[in-house]
C-alpha positions as CSV (number, residue, x, y, z in Angstrom):
1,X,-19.6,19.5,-35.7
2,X,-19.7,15.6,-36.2
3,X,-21.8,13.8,-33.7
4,X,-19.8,10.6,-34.4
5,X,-17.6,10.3,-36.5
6,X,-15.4,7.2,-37.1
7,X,-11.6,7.7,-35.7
8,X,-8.6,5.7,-36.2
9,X,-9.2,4.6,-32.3
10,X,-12.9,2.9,-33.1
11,X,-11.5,-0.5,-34.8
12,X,-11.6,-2.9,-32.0
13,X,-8.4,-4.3,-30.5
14,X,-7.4,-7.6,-32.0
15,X,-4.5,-8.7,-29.5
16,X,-1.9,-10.8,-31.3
17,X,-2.5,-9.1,-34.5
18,X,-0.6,-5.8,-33.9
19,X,2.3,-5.2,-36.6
20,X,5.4,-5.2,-34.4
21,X,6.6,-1.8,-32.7
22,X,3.5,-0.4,-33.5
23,X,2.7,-0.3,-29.0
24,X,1.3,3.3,-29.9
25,X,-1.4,2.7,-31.6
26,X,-2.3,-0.3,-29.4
27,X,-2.5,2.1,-26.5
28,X,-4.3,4.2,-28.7
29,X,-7.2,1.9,-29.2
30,X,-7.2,0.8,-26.3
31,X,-8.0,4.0,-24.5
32,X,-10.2,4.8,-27.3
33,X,-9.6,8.6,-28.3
34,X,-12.6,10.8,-29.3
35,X,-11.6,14.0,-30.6
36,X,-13.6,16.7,-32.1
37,X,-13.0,20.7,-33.7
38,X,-15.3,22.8,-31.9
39,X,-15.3,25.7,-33.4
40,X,-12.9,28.8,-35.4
41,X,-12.1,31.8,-33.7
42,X,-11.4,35.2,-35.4
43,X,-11.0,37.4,-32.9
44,X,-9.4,40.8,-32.7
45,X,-7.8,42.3,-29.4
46,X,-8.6,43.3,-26.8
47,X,-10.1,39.7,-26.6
48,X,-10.3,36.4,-24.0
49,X,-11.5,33.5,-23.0
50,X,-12.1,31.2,-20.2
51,X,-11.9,27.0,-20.6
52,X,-13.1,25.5,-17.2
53,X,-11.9,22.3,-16.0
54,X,-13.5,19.2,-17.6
55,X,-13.5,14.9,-18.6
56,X,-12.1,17.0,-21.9
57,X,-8.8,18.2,-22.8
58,X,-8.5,20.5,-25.3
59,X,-6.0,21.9,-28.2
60,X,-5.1,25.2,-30.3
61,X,-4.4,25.9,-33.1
62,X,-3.0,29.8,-33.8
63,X,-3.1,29.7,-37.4
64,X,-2.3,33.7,-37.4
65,X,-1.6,36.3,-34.7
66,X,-0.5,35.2,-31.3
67,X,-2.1,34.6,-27.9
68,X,-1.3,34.4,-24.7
69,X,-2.2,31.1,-22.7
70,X,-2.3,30.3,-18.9
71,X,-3.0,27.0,-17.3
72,X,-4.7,27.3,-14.0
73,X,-1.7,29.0,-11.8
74,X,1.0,28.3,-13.9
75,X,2.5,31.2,-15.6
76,X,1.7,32.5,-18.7
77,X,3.0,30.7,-22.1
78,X,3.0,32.9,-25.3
79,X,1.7,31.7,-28.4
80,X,2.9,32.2,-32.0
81,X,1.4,31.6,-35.7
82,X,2.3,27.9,-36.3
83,X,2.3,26.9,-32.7
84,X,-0.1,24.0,-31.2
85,X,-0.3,23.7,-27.6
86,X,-2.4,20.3,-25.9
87,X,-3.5,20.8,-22.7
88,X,-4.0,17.3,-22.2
89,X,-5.4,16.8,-18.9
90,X,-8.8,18.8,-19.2
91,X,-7.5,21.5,-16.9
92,X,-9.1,24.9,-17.0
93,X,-7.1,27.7,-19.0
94,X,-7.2,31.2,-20.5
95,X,-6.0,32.3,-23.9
96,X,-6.2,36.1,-24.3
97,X,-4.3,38.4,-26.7
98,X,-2.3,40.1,-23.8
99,X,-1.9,38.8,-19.8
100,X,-3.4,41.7,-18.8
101,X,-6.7,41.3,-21.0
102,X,-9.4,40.3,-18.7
103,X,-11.9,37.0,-20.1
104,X,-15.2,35.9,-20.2
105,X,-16.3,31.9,-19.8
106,X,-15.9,30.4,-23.1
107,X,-20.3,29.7,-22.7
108,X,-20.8,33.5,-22.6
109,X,-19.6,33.8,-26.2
110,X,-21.7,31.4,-27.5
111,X,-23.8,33.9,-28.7
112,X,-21.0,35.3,-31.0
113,X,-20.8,31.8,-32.9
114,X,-22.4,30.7,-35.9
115,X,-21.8,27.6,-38.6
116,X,-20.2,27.8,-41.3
117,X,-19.4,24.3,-43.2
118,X,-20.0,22.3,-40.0
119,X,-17.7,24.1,-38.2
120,X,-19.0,26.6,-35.5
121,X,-17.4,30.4,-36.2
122,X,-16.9,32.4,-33.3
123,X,-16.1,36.1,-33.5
124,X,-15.6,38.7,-31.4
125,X,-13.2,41.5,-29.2
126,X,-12.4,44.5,-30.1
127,X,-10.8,46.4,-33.4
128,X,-7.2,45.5,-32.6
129,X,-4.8,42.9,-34.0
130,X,-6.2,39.7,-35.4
131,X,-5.8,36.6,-34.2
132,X,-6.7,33.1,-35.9
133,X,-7.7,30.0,-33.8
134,X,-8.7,26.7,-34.5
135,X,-9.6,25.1,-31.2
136,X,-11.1,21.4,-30.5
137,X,-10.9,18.9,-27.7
138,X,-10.7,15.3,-27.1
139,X,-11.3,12.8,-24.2
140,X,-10.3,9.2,-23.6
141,X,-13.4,6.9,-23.4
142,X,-11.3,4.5,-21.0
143,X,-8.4,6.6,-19.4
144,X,-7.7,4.0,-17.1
145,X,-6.7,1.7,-20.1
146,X,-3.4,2.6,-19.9
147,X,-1.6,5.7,-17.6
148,X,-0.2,7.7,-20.9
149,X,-2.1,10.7,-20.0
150,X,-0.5,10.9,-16.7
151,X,2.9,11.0,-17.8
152,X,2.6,13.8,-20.4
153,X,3.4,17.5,-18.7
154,X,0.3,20.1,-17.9
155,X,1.1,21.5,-21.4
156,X,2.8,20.4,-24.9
157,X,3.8,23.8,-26.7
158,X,5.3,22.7,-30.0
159,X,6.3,25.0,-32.2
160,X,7.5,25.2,-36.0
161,X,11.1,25.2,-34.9
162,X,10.8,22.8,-32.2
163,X,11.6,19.3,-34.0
164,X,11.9,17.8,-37.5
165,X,8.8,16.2,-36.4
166,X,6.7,19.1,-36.1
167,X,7.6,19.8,-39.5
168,X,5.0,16.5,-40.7
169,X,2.4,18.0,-37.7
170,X,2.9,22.0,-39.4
171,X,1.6,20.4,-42.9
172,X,-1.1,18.6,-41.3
173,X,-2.4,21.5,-39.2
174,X,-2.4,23.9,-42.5
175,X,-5.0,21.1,-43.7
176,X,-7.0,21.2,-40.4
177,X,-6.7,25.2,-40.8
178,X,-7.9,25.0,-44.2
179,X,-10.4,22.7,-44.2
180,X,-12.3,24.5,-41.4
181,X,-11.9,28.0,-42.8
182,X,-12.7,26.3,-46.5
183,X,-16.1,23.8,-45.5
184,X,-15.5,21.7,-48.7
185,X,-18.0,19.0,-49.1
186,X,-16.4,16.1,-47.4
187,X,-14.6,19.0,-44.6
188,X,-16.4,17.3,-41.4
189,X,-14.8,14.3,-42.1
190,X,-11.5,15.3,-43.1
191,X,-11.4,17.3,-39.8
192,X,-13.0,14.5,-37.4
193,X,-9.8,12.3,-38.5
194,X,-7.2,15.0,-38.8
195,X,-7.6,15.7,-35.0
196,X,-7.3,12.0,-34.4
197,X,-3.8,12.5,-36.2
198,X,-2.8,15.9,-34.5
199,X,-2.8,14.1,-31.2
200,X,-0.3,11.5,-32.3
201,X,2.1,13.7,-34.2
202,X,2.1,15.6,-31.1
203,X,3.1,13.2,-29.0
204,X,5.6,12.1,-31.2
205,X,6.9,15.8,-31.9
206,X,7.1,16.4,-27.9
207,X,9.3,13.1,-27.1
208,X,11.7,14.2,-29.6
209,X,11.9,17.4,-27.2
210,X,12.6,15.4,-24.1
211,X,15.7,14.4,-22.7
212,X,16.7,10.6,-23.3
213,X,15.3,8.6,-20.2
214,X,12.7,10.8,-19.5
215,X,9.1,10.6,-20.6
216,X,8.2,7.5,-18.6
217,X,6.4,4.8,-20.5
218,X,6.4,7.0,-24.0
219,X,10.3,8.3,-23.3
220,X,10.8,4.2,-23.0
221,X,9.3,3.9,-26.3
222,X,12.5,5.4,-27.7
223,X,15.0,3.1,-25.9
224,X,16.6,0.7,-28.1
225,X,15.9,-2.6,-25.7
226,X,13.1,-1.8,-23.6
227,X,11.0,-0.1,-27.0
228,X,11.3,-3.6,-28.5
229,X,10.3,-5.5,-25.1
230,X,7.1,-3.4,-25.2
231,X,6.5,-4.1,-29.1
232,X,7.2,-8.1,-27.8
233,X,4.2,-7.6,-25.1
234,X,1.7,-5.7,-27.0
235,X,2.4,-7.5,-30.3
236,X,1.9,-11.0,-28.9
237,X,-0.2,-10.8,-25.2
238,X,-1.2,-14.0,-25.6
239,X,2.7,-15.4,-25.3
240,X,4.1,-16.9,-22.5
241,X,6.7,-14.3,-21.7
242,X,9.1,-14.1,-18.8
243,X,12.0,-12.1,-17.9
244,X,14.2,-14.4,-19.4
245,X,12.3,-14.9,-22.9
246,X,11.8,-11.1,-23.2
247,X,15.5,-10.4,-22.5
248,X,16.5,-12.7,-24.7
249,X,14.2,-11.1,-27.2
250,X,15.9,-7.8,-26.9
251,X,19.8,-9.2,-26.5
252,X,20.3,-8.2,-22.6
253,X,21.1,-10.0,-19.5
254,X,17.6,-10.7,-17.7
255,X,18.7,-8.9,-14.8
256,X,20.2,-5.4,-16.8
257,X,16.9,-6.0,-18.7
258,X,14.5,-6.1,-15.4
259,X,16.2,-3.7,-13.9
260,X,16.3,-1.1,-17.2
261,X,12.9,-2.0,-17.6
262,X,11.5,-1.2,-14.4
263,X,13.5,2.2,-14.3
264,X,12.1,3.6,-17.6
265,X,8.2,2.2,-18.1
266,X,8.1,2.5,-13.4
267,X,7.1,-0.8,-13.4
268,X,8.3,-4.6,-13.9
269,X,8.1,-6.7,-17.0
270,X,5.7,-9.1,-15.7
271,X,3.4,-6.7,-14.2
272,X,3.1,-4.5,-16.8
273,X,2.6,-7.6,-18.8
274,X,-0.2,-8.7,-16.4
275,X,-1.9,-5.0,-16.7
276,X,-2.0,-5.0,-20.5
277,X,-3.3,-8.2,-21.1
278,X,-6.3,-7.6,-18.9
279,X,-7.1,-4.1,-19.9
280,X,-7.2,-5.5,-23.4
281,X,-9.3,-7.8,-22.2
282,X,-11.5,-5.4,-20.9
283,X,-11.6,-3.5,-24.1
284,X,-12.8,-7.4,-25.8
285,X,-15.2,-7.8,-23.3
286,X,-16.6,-4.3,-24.2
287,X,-16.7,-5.2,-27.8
288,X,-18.7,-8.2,-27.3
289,X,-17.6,-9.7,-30.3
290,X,-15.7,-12.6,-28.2
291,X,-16.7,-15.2,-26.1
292,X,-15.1,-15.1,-22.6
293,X,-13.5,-18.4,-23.4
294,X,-12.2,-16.2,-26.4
295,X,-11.2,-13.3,-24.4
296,X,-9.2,-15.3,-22.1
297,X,-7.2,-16.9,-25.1
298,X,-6.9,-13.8,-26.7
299,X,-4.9,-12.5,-23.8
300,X,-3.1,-15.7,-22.5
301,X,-4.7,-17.3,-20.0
302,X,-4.7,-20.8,-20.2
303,X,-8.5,-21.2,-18.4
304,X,-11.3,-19.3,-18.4
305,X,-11.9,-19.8,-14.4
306,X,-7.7,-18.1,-14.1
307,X,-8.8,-15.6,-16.1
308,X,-11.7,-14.6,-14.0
309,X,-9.6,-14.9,-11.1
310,X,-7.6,-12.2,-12.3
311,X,-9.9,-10.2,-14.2
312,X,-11.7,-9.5,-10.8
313,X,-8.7,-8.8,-8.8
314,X,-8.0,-6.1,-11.3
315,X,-11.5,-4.4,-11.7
316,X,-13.2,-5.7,-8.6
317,X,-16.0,-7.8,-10.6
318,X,-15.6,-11.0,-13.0
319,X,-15.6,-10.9,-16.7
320,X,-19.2,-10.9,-16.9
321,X,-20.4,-8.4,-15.3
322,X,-18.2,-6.2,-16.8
323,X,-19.5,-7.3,-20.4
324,X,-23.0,-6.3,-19.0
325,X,-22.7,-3.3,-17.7
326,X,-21.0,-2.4,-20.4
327,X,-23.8,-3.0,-22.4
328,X,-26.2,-1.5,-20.4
């Protein structure tokens, strides 16, 4: 298992720099995603196991077979070969070959693992049907960076059928599958960055699923207008906008832009403006690369002593002190 590897999230933020529309990736970096594969599980029924409630959330891979998985007290959700499923909140959850298969904590089958090609092997169960796993997890080193996390459901189930995007994710997890099964020289990489790449095609596979409006700040993503005013804001932080020059960037009215705004991302222009700019300059601060006089251009304040101001109104401590502790 890589210790630490180098994902597509680990390039610092360079605000102004961002191709336009790509706001994904920007969010991306700035919450900094850590993902990992923890380990391949051939297992043969009766079998299950138990995931308890962690900073990590996790995702499966049923590369053969089928499982059945439950998150906390929802009900059960059956799982197919070809189906990924994110539980992307760290919440704790079962997978078991039947409902009525009793598990064991996930640290009691340690025992039945071993490495094979950097990738930890667990087997175990009984002498029933097989069932193929890949499973892995991932956490966001600043969740607060941005509130994506909150807006996706307990559970993304995509399956083969579900989208023509999951047709793109299907080819990549056959390569995740395949590389952990195969431990190629050069495999821990190649799977350190496919998971990186998992998590996005399944975010983009899922709001394909999801009604038009809905979604919150990803389903505005899609919108035609208010897509592009985000692309505007991450793009260019440093810009003066207002309501007026970003509705005039996307051809509305500033009201029917405000207004549409505010209905699909749950929050104003301006204040989610405001938000971005100083969470990216948190993430600068953190890379202490930048001066604060830096920083505070970067991001589109005029003076460093405005920027403080606000910088502390948002995390309760000037720029400063958050560089240090940082680098404590």
């Amino acid at each position: 298992m890589p210790r630490n590897p180098v994902f597509l999230s680990e390039r610092p933020i360079r605000a102004g720099r961002l191709p336009a529309g790509d706001v994904l990736t920007s969010v991306m970096d700035a919450l900094r995603l850590r993902s990992r594969v923890f380990c391949r599980s051939e297992l043969k029924a009766p079998w299950g196991m138990a995931l308890l409630r962690s900073e990590y959330a996790h995702f499966h891979v049923v590369e053969r077979g089928g499982a059945w998985l439950k998150v906390d007290s929802q009900r059960p959700v059956a799982l197919a070969g070809g189906d990924l499923v994110v539980v992307p909140r760290g919440s704790g959850h079962t997978l078991t070959d039947s409902p009525a298969t009793r598990t064991r904590p996930l640290a009691e089958m340690i025992g039945q693992r071993r490495s094979e090609g950097g990738c930890a092997v667990m087997r175990g169960g009984g002498a029933g049907a097989e069932t193929l796993l890949v499973c892995g997890s991932f956490r966001f080193e600043r969740p607060r960076a941005h509130p994506l996390v909150e807006l996706l459901p307990p559970v993304l189930h995509l399956r083969p059928a579900d989208s023509p995007a999951v047709e793109w994710l299907q080819a990549t997890l056959r390569l995740l599958a395949r590389e952990t099964r195969d431990g190629r020289p050069g495999s821990e990489a190649i799977v350190s960055r496919l998971t990186d790449v998992i998590f996005v095609q399944a975010l983009r596979a899922w709001l394909e699923t999801i009604p038009e409006g809905r979604g919150g700040w990803l389903g505005a993503l899609r919108d035609p207008a208010v897509g592009r005013a985000l692309a505007c804001i991450h793009a260019r932080p440093d810009h003066e906008w207002t309501n007026a020059s970003l509705a005039a960037a996307v051809g509305m009215s500033r009201s029917r832009f405000a207004a549409r705004f505010a209905a699909l991302v749950g929050e104003p222009p301006l204040t989610y403006l405001t938000r971005w700019r100083l969470e990216t300059a948190a993430g600068l601060l953190e890379d202490g690369t930048l001066g604060q006089a830096e920083v505070a251009a970067r991001v589109g304040y005029g003076s460093e002593a405005a920027f403080s101001r606000a910088f502390r109104r948002r995390f309760g401590r000037p720029p400063g002190a958050w560089r240090r502790q940082a680098a404590a």
